[in-house]
C-alpha positions as CSV (number, residue, x, y, z in Angstrom):
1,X,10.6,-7.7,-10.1
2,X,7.4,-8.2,-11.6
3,X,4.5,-7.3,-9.2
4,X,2.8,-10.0,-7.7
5,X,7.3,-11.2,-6.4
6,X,6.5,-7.5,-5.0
7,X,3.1,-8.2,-3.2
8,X,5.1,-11.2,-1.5
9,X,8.0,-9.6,-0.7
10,X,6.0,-6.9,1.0
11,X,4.4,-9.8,2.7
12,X,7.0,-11.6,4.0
13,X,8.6,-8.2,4.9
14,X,5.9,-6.5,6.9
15,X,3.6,-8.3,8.4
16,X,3.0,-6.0,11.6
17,X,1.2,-3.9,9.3
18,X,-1.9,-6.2,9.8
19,X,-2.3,-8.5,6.2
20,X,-2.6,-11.7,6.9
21,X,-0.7,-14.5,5.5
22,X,-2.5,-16.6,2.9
23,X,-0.9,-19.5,3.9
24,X,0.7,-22.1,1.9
25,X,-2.4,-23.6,0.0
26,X,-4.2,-20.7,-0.4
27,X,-0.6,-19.0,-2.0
28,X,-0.5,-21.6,-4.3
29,X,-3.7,-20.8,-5.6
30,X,-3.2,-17.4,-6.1
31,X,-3.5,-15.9,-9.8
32,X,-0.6,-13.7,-10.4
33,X,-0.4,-14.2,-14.0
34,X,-2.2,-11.0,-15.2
35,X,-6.4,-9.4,-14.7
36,X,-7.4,-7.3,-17.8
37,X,-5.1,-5.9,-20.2
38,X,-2.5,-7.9,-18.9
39,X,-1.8,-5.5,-15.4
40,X,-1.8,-7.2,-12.1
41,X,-3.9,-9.5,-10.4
42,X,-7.9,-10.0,-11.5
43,X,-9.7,-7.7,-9.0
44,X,-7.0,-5.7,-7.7
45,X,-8.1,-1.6,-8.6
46,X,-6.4,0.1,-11.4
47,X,-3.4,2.1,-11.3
48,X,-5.2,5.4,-11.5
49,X,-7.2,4.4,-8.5
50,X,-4.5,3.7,-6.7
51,X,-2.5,6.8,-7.1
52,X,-5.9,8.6,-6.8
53,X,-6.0,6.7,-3.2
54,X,-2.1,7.5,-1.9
55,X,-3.3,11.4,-3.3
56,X,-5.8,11.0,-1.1
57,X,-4.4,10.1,2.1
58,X,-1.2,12.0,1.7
59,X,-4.1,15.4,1.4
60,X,-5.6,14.0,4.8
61,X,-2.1,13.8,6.5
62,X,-1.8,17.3,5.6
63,X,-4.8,18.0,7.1
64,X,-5.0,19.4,10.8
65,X,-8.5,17.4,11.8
66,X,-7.2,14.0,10.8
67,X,-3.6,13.5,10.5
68,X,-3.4,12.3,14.1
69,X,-4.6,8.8,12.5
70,X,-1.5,9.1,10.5
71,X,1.3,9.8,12.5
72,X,2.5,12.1,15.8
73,X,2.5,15.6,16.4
74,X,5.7,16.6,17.9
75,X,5.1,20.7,17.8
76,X,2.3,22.7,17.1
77,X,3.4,22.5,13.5
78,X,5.9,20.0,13.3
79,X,4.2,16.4,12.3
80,X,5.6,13.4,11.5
81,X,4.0,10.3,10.0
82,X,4.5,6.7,11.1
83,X,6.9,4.7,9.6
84,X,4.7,1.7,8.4
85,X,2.3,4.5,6.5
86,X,4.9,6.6,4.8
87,X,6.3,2.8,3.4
88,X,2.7,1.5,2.5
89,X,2.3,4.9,0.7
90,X,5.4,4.4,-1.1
91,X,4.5,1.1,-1.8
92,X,1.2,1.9,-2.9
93,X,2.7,4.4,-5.2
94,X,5.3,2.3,-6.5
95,X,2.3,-0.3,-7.9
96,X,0.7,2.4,-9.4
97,X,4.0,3.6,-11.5
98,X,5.0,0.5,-12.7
């Protein structure tokens, strides 16, 4: 599934998690076809930034000061993240391996 099927899928498949719809004409008009040296969308970051930015927010759910933003304490050291984070993360992740 090449990556821009994967954007839309993620799309189509969880929009709670606050993108908005492009709608029909402005979907049509999307550029999927390739930004420089042929990988993803013009404009979208490279895949080292984006594994550089999942790094980065998995580091801050470890930390104590902010993982609150990022999921529930249940015990003083028991944490658990939110569902719709850990799958963006993995989805983030998963664009930046392939």
């Amino acid at each position: 599934m090449g990556r821009c099927k994967e954007v839309e899928q993620h799309l189509v498949t969880a929009p709670h998690i606050g993108i908005d719809d492009p709608g029909p004409q402005r979907a049509s008009t999307m550029d999927c076809s390739g930004g420089k040296n042929g990988e993803g969308r013009p404009g979208w970051p490279p895949k080292d930034q984006l594994s550089l930015f999942a790094k980065r927010v998995r580091r801050a759910m470890r930390d104590d000061t902010s993982r609150h933003f990022f999921g529930v304490a249940a015990w003083e050291n028991d944490f658990s993240g939110y569902a719709e984070v850990l799958r963006s993360l993995e989805w983030i992740e998963g664009l930046a391996r392939d």
